[in-house]
N, C-alpha and C positions, 0 to 999 in steps of 0.2 A: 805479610799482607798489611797495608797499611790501610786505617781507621777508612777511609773514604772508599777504596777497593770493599771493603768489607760491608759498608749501606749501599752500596753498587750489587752485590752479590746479594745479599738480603732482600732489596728492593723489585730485585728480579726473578731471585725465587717467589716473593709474596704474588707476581702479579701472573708468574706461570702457574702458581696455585688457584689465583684466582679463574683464568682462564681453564684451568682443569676442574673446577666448580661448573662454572658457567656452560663446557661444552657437558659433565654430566646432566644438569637441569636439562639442555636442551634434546639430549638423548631421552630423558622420562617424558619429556610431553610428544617428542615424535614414536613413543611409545602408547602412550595414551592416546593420540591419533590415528594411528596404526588397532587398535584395541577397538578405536569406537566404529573406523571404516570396516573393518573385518564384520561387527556386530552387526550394522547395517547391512551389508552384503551377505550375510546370513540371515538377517530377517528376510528380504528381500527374495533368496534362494528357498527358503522353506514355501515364501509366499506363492511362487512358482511352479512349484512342485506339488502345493494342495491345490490351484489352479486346474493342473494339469490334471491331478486325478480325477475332479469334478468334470470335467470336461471328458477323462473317459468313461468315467461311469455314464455321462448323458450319451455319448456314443454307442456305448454299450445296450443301454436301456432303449436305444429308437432299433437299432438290430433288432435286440429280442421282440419288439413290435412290430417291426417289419415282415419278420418270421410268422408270427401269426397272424397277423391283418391275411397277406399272404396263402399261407394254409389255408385260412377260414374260405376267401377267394375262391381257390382253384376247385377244391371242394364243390363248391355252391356251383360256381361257372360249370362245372362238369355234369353238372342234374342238368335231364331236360328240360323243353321251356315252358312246357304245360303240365300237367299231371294225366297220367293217362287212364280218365276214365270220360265216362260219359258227359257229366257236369261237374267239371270242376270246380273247387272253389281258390278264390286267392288266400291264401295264406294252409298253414298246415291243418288238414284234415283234422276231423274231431280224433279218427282214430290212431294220426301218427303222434299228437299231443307236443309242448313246448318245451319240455325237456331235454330227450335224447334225439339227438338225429340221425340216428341210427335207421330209421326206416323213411324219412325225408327222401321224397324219389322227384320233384321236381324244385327249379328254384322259388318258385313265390314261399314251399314250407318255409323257406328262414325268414320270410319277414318278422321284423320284430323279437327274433331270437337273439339272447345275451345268456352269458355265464360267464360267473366270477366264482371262483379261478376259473382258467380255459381249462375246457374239458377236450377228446380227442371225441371222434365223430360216436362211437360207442356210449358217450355219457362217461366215462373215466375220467377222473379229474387228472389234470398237470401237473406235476410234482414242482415243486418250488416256485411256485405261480402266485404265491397269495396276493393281493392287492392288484392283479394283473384283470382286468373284463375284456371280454371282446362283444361287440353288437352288430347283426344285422338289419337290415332295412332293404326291400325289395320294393320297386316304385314302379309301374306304367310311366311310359315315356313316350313322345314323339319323335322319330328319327331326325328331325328339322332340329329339335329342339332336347337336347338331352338332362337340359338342367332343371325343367319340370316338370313337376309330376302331374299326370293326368286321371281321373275314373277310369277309362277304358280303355282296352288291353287293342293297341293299334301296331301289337307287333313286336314290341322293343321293350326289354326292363334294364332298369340303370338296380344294381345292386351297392348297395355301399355296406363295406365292415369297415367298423370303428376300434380302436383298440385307446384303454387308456388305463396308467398304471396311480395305482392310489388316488384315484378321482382328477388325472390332468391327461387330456389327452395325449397321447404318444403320433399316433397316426389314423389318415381316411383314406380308404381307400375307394376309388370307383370302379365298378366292371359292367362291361353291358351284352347284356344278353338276349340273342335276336331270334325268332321264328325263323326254323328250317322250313321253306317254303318248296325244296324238294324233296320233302317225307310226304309217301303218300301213304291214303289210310282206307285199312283193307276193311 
């Protein structure tokens, strides 16, 4: 091989060296690219994911409010609309008291009734309730007019239960409760 062949061969091995330099650098940084887009898109996926939980627990949390607004409801709606004695009074009797509703026999007893934790109609508190109130409010109402409340009893109460967990409301609920005008009275 003569002297010229030979910086012929040298020159071109130098520069296939070079170029086997150059495409490793260019492998480390579409490594380092590759490293920061995956980072990204794992922050991105985590962010998603705690998103999502929050989103079911608040799902979660208006259910278990719905559950009891509900209960408390059907309960109340199911007492009669008066109390059945001579002179009634609005609201719970001195002698059913504001605790337990357990002897509550028409709807005005729940006006104004709350407990935290919910308790079950017995006065038994709810097991894993804490932070959890529910309230009632029984209102005189005008059949024309359901959204206010009136003094005197023209027939119609608007009942509302409230529920709100660690002091933010969850849910209100409305029910209205009408005089049976074919109960007659012996």
């Amino acid at each position: 091989m003569s002297a010229t062949e030979a910086r012929t061969v040298r020159r071109n091995s130098n520069r296939a060296g070079r170029r086997h330099r150059a495409g490793a650098a260019f492998s480390l940084i579409e490594g380092v690219f590759c490293t920061v887009i995956v980072g990204v898109m794992f922050a991105a996926a985590v962010g998603a994911v705690g998103s999502s939980r929050v989103a079911q627990y608040k799902v979660q949390q208006r259910c278990l409010g719905r559950h009891l607004a509900n209960s408390l409801m059907a309960e109340i709606l199911q007492q009669d609309y008066v109390e059945p004695v001579d002179n009634p009074v609005f609201g719970p009797e001195p002698a059913e008291g504001q605790t337990s509703r357990a002897i509550y026999d028409d709807v005005d007893d729940y006006h104004r009734w709350s407990a935290s934790p919910p308790q079950y109609k017995d006065g038994t508190v709810m097991l894993d309730l804490t932070g959890w109130k529910r309230e009632a409010y029984v209102h005189y109402v005008r059949a024309d007019d359901l959204g206010t409340a009136i003094s005197s009893d023209e027939g119609v109460k608007r009942v509302t239960v409230k529920v709100s967990h660690n002091g933010l409301p969850v849910i209100t609920l409305w029910g209205i409760c009408t005089r049976n005008d074919q109960q007659t009275e012996e």
